[in-house]
Backbone as numpy.savetxt, mean C-alpha at the origin, in Angstrom:
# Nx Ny Nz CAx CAy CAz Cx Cy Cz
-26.06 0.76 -10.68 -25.44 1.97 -10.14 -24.12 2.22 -10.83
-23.74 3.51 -10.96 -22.79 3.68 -12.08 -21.24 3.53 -11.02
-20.01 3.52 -11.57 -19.38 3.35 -10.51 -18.94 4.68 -10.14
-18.48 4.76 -9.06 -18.18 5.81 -7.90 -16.36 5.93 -8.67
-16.08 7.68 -8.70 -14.74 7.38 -8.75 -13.90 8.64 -7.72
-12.44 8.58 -7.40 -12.21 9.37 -6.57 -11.71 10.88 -7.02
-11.88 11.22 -5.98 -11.67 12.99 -6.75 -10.40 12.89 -7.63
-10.26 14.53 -8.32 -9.00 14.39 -9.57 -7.60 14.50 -8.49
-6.88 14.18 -9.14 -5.58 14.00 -8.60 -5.47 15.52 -7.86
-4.50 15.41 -6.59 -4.12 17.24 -6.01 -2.75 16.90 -6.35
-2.21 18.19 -6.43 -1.59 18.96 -7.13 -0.23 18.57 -5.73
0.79 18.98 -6.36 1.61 18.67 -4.91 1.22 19.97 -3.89
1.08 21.37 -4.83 0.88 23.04 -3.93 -0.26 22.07 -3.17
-1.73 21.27 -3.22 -2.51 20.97 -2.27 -2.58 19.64 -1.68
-1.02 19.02 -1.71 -1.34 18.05 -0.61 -0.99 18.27 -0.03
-0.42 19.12 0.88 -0.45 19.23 2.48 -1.82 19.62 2.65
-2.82 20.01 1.78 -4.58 20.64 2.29 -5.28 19.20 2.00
-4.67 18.36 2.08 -5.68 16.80 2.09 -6.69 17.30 2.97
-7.61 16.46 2.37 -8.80 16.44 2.92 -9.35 14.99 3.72
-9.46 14.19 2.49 -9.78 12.86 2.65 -8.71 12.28 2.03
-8.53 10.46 2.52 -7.95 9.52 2.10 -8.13 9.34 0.19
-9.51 9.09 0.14 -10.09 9.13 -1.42 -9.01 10.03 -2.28
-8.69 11.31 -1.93 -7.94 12.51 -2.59 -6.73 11.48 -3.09
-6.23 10.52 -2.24 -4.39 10.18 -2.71 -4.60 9.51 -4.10
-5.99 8.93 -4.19 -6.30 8.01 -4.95 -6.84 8.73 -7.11
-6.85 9.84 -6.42 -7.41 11.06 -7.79 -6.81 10.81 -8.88
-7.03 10.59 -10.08 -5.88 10.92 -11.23 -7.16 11.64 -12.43
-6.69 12.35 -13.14 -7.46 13.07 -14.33 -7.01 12.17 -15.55
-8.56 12.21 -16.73 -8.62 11.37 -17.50 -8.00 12.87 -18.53
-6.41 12.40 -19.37 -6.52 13.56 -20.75 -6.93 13.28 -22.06
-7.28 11.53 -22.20 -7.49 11.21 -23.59 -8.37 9.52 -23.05
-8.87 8.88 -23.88 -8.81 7.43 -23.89 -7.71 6.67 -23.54
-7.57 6.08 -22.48 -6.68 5.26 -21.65 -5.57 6.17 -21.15
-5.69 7.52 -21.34 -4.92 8.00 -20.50 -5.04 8.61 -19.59
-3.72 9.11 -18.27 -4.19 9.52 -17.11 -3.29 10.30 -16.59
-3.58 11.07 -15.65 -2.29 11.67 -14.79 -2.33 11.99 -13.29
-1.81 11.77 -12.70 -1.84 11.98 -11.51 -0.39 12.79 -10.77
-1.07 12.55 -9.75 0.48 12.99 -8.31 0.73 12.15 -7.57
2.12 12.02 -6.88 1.67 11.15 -5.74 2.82 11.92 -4.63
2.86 11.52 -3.99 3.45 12.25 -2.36 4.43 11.29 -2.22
5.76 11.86 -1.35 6.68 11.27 -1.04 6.92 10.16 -0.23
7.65 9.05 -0.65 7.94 7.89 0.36 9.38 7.65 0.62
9.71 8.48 0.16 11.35 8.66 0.37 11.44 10.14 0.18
12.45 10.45 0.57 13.15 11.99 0.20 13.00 12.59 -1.07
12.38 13.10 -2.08 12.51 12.89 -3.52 12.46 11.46 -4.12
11.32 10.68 -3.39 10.94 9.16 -4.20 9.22 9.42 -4.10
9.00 9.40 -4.96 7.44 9.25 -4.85 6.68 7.95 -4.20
5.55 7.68 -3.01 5.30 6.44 -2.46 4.93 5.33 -3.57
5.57 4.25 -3.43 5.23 3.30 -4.33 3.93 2.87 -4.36
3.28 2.47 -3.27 1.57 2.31 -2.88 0.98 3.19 -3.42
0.93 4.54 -3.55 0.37 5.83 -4.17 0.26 5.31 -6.03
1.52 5.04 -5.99 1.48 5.32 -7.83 1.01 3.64 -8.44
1.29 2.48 -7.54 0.56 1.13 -7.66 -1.27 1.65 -7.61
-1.45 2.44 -6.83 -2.65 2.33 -6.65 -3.42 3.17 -7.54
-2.82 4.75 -8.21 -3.63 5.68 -9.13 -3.22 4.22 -10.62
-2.74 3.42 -10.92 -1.74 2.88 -12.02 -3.37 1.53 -11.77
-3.37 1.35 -11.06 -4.39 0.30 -10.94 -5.95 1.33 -10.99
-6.16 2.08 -10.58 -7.38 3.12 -10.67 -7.20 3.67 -12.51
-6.53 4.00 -12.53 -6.46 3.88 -14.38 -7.31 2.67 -15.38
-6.33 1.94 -14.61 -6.95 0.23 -15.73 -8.48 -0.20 -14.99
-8.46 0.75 -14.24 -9.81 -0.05 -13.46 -11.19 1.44 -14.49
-10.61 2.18 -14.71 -11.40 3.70 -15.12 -11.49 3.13 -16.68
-10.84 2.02 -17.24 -11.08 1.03 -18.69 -12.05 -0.26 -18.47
-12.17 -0.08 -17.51 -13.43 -1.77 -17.24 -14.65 -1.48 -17.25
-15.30 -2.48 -17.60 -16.80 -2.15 -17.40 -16.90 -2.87 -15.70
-18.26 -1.34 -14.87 -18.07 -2.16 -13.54 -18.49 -3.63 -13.11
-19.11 -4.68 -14.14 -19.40 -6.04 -13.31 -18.18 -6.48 -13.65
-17.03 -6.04 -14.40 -15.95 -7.04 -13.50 -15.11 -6.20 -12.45
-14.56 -7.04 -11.69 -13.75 -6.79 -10.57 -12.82 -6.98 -10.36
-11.19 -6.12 -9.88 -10.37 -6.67 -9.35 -9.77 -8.16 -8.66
-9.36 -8.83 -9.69 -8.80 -10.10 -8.51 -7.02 -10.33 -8.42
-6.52 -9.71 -9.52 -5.22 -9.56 -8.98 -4.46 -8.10 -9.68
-3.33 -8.13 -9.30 -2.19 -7.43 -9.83 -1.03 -7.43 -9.11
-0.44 -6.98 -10.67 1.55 -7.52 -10.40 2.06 -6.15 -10.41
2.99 -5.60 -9.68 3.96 -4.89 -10.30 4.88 -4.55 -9.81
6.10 -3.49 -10.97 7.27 -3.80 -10.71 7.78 -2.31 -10.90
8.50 -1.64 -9.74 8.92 -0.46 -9.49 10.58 -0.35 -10.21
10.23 0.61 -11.36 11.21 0.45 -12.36 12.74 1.77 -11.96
12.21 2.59 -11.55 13.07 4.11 -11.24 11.88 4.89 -10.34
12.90 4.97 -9.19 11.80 5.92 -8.46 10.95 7.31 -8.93
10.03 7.22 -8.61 9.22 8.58 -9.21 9.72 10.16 -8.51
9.61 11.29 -8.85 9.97 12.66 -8.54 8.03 12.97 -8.19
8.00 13.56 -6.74 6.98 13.81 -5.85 6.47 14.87 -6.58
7.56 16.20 -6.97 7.42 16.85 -7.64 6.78 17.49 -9.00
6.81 16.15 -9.68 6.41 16.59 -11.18 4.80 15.20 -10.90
3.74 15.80 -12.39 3.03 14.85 -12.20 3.45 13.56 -13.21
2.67 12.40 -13.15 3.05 10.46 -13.92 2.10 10.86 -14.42
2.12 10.40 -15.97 1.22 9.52 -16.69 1.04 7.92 -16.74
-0.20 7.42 -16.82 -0.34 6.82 -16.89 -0.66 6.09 -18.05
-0.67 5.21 -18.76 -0.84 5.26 -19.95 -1.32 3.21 -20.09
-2.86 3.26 -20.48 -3.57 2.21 -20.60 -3.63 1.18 -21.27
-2.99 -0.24 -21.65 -3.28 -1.20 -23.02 -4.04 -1.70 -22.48
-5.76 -2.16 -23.09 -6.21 -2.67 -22.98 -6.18 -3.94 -23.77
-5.67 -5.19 -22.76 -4.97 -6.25 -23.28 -5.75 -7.16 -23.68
-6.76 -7.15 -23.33 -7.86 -8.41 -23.54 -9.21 -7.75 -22.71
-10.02 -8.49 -23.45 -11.70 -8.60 -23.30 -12.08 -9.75 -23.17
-12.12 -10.76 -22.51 -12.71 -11.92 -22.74 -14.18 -11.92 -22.51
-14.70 -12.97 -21.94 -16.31 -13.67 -21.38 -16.00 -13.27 -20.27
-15.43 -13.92 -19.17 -15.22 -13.51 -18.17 -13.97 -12.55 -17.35
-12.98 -12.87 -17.86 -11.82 -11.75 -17.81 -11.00 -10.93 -18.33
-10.62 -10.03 -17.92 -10.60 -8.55 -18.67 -9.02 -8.52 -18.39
-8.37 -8.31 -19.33 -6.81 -7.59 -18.19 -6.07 -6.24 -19.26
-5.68 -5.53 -18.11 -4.62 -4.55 -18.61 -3.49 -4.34 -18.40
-2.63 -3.55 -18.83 -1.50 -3.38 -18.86 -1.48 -1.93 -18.78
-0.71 -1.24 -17.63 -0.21 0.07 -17.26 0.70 0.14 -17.14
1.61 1.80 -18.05 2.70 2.19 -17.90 2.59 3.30 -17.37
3.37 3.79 -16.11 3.40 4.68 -15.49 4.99 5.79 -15.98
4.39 6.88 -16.64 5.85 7.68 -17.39 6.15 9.12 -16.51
7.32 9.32 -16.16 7.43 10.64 -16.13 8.38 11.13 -16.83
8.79 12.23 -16.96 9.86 12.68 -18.03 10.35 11.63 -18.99
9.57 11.31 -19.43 9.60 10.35 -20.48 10.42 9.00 -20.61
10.29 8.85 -19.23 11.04 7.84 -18.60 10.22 6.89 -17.98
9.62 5.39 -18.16 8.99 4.19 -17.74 9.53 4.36 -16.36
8.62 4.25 -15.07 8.95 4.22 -13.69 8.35 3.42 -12.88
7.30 2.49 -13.64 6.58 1.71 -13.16 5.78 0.66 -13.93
5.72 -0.35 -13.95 4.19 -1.35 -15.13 3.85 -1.62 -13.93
1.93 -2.42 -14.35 1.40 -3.08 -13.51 0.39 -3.68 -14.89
0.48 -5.32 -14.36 -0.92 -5.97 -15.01 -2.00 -6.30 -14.46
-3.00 -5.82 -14.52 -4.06 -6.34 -13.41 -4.84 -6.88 -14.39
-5.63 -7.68 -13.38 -6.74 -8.76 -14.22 -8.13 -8.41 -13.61
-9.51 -8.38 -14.24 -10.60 -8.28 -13.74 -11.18 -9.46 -14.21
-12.44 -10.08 -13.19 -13.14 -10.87 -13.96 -14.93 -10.42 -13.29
-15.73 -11.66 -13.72 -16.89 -11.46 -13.49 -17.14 -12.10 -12.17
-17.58 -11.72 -11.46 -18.07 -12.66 -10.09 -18.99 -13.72 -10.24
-18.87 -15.11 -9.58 -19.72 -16.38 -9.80 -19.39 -17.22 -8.68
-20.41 -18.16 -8.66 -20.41 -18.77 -7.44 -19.75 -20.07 -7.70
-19.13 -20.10 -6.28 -18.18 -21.51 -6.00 -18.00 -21.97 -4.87
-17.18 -22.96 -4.68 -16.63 -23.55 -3.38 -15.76 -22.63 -2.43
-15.68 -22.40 -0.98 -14.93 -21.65 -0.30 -14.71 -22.19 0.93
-12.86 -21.78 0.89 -12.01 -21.98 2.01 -10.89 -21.21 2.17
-10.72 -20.83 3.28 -9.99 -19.85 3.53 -8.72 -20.43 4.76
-7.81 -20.11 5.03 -7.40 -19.56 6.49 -7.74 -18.82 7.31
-8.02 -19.41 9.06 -8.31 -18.98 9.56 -7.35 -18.07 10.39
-7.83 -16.29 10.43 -7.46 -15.71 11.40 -7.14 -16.01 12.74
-5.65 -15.23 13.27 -5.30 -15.45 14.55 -6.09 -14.96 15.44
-6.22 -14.65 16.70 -7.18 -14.28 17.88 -6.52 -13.44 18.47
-6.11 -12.26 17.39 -5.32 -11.27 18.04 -6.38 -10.05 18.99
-5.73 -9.13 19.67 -6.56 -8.19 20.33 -6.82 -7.28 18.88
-7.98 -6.83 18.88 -8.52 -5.71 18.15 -8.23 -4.65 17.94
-8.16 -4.13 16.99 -7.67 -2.53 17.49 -7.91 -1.25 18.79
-9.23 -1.60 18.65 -9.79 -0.74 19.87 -8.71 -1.14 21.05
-8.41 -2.17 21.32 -7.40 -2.78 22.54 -5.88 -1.97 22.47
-5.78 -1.25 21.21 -4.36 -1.03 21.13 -4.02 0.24 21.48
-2.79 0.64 21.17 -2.45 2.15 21.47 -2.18 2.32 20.08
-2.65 3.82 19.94 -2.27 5.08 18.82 -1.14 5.04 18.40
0.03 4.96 17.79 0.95 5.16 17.34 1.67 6.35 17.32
0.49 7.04 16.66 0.62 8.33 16.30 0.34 9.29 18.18
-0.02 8.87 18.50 0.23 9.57 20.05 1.43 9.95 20.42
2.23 9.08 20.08 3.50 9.06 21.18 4.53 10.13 20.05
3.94 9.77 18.42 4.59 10.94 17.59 4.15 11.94 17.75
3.37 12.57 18.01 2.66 13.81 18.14 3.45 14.34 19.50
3.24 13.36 20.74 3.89 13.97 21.54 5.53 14.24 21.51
6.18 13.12 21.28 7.81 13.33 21.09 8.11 14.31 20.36
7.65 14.49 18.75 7.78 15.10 17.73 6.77 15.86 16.78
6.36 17.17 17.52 4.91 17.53 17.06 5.46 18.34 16.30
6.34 18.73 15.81 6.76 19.93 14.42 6.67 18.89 13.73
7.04 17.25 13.33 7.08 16.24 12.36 5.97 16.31 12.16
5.21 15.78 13.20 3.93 15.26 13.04 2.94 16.14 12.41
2.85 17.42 12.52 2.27 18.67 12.07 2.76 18.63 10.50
3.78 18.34 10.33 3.93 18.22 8.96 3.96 16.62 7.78
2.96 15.79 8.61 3.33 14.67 8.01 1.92 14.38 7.68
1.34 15.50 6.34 -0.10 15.39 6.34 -0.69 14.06 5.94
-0.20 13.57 5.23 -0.29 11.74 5.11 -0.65 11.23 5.70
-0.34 10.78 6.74 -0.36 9.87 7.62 -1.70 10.38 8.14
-1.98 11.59 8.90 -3.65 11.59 9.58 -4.42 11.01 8.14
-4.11 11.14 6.78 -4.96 10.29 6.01 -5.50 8.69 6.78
-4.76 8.28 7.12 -4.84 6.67 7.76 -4.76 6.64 8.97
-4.91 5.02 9.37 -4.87 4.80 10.69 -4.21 3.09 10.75
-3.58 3.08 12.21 -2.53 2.14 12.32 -2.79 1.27 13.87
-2.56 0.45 14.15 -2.48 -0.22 15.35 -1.94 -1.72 15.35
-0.16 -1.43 15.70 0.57 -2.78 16.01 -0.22 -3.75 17.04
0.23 -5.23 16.15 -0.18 -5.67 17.29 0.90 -6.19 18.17
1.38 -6.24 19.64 2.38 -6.61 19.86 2.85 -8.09 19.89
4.01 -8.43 19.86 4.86 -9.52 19.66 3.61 -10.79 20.62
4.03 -10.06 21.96 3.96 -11.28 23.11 2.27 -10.67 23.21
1.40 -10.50 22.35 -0.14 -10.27 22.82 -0.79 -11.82 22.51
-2.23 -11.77 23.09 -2.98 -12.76 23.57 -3.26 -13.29 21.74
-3.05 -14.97 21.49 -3.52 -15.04 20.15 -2.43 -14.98 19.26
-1.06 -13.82 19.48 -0.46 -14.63 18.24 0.32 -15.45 17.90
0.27 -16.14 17.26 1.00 -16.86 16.53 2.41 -17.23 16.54
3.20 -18.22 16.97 4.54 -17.90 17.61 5.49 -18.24 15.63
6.20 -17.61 16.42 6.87 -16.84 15.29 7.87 -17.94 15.13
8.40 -18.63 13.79 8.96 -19.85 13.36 10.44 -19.24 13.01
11.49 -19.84 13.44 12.83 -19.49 13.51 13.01 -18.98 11.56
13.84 -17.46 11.40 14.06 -17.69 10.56 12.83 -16.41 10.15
12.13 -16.65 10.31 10.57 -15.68 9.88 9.87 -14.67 10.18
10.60 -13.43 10.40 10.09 -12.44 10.93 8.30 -12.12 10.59
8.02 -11.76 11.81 6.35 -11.26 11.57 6.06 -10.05 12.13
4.70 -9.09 11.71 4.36 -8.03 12.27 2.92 -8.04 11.80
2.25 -7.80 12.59 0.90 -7.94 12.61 0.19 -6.56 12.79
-0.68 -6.02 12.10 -1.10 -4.62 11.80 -2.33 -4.40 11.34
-2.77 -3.30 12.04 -4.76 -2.87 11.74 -4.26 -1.92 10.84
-5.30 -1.77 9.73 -5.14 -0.65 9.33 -6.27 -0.23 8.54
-6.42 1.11 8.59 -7.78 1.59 7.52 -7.53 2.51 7.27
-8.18 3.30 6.39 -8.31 5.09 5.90 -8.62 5.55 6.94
-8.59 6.84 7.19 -8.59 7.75 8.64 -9.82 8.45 8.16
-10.79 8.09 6.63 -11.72 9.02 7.00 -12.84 7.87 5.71
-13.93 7.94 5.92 -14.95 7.33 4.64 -14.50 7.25 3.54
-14.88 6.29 2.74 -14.44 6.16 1.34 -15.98 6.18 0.46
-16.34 7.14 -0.10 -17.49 7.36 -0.70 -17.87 6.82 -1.58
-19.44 6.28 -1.32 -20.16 5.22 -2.34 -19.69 3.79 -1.78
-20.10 3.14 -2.88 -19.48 1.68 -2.67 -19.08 1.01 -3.61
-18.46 1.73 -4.37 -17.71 0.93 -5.41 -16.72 -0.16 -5.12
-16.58 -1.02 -5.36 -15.28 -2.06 -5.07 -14.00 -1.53 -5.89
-13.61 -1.00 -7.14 -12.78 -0.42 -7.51 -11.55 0.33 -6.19
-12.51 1.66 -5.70 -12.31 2.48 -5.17 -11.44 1.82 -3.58
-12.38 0.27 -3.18 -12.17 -0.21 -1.97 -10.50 -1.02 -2.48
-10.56 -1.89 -3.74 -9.38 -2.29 -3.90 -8.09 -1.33 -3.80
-8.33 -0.20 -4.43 -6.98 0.38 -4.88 -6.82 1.43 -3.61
-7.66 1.81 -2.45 -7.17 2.19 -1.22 -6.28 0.91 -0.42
-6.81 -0.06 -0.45 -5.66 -1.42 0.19 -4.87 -1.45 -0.61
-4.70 -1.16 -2.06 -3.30 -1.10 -2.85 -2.26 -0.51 -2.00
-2.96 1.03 -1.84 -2.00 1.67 -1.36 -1.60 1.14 0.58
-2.59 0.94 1.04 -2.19 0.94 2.38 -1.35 -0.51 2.52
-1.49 -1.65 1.68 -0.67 -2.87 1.61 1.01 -2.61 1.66
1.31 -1.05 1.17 2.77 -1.17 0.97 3.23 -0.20 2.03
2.50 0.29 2.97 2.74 1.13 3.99 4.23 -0.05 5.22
3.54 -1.29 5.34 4.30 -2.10 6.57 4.99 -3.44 5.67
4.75 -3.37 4.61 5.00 -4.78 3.78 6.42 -4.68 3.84
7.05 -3.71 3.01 8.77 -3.56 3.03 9.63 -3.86 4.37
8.96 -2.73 5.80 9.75 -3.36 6.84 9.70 -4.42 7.61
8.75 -5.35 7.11 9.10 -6.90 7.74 9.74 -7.48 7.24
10.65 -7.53 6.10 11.91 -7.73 5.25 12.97 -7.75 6.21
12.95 -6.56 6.60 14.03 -6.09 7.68 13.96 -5.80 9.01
13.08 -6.67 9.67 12.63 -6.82 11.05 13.95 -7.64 12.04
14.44 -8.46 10.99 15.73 -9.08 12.15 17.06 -7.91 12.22
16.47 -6.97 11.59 18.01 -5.88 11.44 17.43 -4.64 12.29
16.15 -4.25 12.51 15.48 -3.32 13.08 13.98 -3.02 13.05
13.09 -2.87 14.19 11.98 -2.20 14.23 10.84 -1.81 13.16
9.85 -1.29 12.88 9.05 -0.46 11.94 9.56 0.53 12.66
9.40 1.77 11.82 9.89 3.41 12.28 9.31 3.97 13.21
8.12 3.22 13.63 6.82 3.53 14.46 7.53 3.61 15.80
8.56 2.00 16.03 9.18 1.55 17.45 10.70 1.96 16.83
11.28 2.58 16.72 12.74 2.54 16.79 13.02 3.87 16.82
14.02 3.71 17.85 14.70 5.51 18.13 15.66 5.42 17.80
16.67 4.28 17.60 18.17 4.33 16.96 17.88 4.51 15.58
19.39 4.90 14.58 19.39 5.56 13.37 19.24 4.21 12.34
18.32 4.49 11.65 18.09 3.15 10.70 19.13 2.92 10.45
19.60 1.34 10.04 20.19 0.23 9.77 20.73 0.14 8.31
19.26 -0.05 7.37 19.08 -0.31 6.41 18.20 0.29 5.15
18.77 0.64 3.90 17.74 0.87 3.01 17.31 -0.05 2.50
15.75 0.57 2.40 14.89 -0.34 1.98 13.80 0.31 0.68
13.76 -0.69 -0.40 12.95 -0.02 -1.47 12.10 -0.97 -1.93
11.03 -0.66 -2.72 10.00 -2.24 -3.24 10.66 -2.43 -4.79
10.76 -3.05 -5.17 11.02 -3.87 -6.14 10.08 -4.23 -6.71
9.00 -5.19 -6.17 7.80 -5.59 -7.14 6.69 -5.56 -5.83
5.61 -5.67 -6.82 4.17 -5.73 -5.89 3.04 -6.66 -6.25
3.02 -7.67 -5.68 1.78 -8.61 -6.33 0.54 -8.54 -5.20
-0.64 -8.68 -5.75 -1.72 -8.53 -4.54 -3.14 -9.73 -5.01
-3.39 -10.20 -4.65 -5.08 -10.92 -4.81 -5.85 -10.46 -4.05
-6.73 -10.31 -4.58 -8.35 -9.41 -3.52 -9.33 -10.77 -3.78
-9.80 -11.50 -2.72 -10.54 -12.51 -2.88 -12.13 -12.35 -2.18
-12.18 -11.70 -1.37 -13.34 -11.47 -1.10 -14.01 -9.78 -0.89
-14.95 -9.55 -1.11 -15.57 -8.30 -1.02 -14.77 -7.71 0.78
-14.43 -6.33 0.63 -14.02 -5.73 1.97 -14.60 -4.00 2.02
-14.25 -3.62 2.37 -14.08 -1.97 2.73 -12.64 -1.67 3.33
-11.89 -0.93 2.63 -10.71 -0.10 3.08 -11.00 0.86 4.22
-12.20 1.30 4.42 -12.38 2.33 5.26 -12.47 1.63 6.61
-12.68 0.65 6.81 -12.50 -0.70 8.29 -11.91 -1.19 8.46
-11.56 -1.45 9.65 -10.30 -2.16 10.19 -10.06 -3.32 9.43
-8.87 -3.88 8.77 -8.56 -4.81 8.79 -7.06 -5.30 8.76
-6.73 -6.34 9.47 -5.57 -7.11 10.13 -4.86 -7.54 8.69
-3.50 -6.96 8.79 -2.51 -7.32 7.84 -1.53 -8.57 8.47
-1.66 -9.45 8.38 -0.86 -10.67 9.05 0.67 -10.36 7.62
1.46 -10.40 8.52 2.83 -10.27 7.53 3.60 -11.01 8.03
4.91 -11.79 7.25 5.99 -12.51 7.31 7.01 -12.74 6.16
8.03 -12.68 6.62 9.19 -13.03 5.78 9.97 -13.97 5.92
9.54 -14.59 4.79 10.52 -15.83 4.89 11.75 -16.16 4.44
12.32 -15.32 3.47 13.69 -14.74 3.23 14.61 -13.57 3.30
15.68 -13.61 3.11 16.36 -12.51 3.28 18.05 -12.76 2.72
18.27 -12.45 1.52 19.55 -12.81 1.04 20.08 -11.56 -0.51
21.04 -11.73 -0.82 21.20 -11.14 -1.96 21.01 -9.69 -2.03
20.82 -8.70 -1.13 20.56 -7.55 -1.17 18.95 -7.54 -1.09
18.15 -8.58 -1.45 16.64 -8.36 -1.32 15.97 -9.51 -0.27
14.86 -8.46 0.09 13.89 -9.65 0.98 12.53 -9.70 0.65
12.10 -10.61 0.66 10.69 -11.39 0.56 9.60 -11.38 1.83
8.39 -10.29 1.27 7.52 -10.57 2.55 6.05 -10.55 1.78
5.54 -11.80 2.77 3.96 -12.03 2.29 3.19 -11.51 3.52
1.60 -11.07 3.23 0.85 -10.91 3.88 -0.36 -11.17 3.72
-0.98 -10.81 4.59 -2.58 -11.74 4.25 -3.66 -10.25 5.35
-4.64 -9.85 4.66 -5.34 -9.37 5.00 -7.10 -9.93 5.30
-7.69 -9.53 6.86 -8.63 -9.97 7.68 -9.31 -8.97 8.09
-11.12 -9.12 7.61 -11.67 -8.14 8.08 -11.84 -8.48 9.53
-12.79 -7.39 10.22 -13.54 -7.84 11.82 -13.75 -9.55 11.66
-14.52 -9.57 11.23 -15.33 -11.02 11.01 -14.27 -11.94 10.62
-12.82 -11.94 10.63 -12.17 -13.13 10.07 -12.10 -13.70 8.59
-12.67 -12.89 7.77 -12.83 -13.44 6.64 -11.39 -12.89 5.79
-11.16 -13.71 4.85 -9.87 -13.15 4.35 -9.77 -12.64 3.64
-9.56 -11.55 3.09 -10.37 -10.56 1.91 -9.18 -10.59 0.84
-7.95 -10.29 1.35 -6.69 -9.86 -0.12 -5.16 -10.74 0.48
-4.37 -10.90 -0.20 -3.38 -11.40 -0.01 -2.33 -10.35 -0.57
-0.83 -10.47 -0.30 0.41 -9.27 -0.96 1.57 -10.07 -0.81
2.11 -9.83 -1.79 3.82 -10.37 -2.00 4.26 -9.28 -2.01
5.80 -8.99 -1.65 6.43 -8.05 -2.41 7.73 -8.21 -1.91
8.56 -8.00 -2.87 10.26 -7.93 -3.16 10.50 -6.77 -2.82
11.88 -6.40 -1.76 12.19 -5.43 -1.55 13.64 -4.81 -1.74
14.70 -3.81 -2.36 16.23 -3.89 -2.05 16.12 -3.88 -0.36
17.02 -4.66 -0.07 17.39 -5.07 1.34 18.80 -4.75 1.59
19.47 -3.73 1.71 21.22 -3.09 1.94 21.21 -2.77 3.71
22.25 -3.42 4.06 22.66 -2.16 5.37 23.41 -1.48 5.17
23.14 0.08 6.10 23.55 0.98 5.54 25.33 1.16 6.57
26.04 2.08 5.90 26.98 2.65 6.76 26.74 3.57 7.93
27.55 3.56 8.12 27.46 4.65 9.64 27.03 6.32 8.81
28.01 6.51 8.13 27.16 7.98 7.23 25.98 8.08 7.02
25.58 6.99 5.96 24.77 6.64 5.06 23.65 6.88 6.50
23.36 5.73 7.36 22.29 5.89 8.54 22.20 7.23 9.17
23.39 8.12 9.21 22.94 9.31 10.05 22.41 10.07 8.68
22.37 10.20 7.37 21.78 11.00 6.66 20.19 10.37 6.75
20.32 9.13 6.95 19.04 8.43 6.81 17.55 8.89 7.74
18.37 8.95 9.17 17.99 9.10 10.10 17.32 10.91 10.18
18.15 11.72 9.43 17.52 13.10 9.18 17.32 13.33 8.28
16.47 12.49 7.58 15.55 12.99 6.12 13.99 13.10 6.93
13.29 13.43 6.14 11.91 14.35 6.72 11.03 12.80 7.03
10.20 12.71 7.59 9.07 11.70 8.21 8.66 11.40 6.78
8.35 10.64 6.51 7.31 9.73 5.67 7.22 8.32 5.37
6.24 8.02 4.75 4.83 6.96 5.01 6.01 5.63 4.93
């Protein structure tokens, strides 16, 4: 079966007309190894880092042949992107081996480097397996909407935060049945998450680089969980800016992005202006499908600085 790929990149005039999740994931081919896309805001005039990790990895993946597969990638957020204009992407195909493949992506806009990523593919084969076992948290179905309580508090935001109905979210809380007590020092946040609508075909490509993007949705604010909330729970004026720095991910077992699965997160540092948070992703069944690092700038902000913070527009 040939592989499945996602529609062409929209335009910024049509992302507020999203349709599907698949759409964030679009980029157009203009030459051999090259690409272009859009991506939507994650800051005020910052383009989402998950968005452009994930069309930047859908590139090097649009250079593979499909029996190999995603098993890792690195990368490192060089100058924030403009929402505005579209990225190129631009392909080295670094190696061909027997069994693994890897590339190298530069993500350009105004002729300015704003992003690399190296990802590696290999061939699938059989081996020995062990995993960690999942906590015995409540399920999603058990949880509350998130997005409820935004819709109700703030339905002019919410009406305009076409993103987000792309996906779907469900904290799990602190003191619920199953988790895991939290080790001095180590902030945690525990999180369902999937696409808010099918992901077409079944390509594994397509399934990796939707968890690209949804991996960096909660990863950054458990960095900064001993200073404040996810944005989801906090009504006071943020604290702190927060930006990604780098992004590493392993995909170890076959999943679907379009199904629930449990982001177990923790941070085990926090110094120097940056913080360190790992996570581990769990389908229904407990199995452990991908793992995520990522470095974040970690600043608190001033009293100014937080009230401008606090009235910039909703996003992801």
């Amino acid at each position: 079966m040939g592989r499945v790929t996602a529609p062409a990149a929209p335009t910024p005039a049509s992302a507020s007309g999203l349709r599907s999740f698949a759409e964030l994931l679009g980029i157009d081919e203009l030459e051999e190894n090259l690409f272009r896309g859009h991506c939507h805001a994650g800051a005020p005039l910052r383009a989402f880092g998950g968005q452009v990790a994930a069309q930047a990895l859908t590139s090097a993946g649009r250079t593979v042949e499909p029996a190999r597969r995603v098993h890792s990638l690195h990368g490192y957020f060089l100058r924030p992107g403009d929402p505005r204009r579209p990225i190129v992407y631009q392909v080295d195909r670094a190696r061909d081996g027997g069994s693994y493949a890897t590339r190298r992506v530069t993500a350009v806009q105004r002729g300015e480097v704003i992003f690399t990523m190296s990802a590696s593919f290999k061939r699938p084969e059989a081996s020995g397996d062990r995993q960690r076992t999942m906590p015995p948290v409540p399920g999603p179905e058990e949880l509350p909407d998130p997005y409820l309580a935004w819709q109700r508090d703030a339905p002019e935001e919410f009406a305009g935060a076409t993103v987000f109905r792309a996906l779907e979210m469900r904290f799990v809380p602190a003191g619920a049945p199953g988790m895991p007590p939290e080790l001095p020092g180590v902030p945690q946040q525990f999180v369902w998450l999937r696409t808010g609508s099918a992901l077409p075909g079944d390509d594994p490509l397509l399934q990796v680089c939707a968890l690209t993007y949804l991996s960096d949705l909660t990863l950054a604010s458990t960095t900064a969980l001993h200073l404040q909330p996810h944005r989801v729970h906090r009504v006071a004026e943020p604290r702190v800016a927060l930006a990604s720095l780098d992004h590493a991910m392993w995909f170890h077992r076959p999943f679907r992005a379009d199904e629930w699965l449990l982001f177990a997160q923790r941070s085990p540092s926090a110094s120097d202006g940056r913080g360190l948070a790992m996570g581990e992703f769990y389908d229904r069944d407990g199995v452990l499908v991908a793992s995520a690092v990522q470095e974040t700038l970690l600043r608190e902000l001033r009293p100014k600085q937080a009230r401008q913070a606090r009235q910039a527009p909703p996003t992801p």
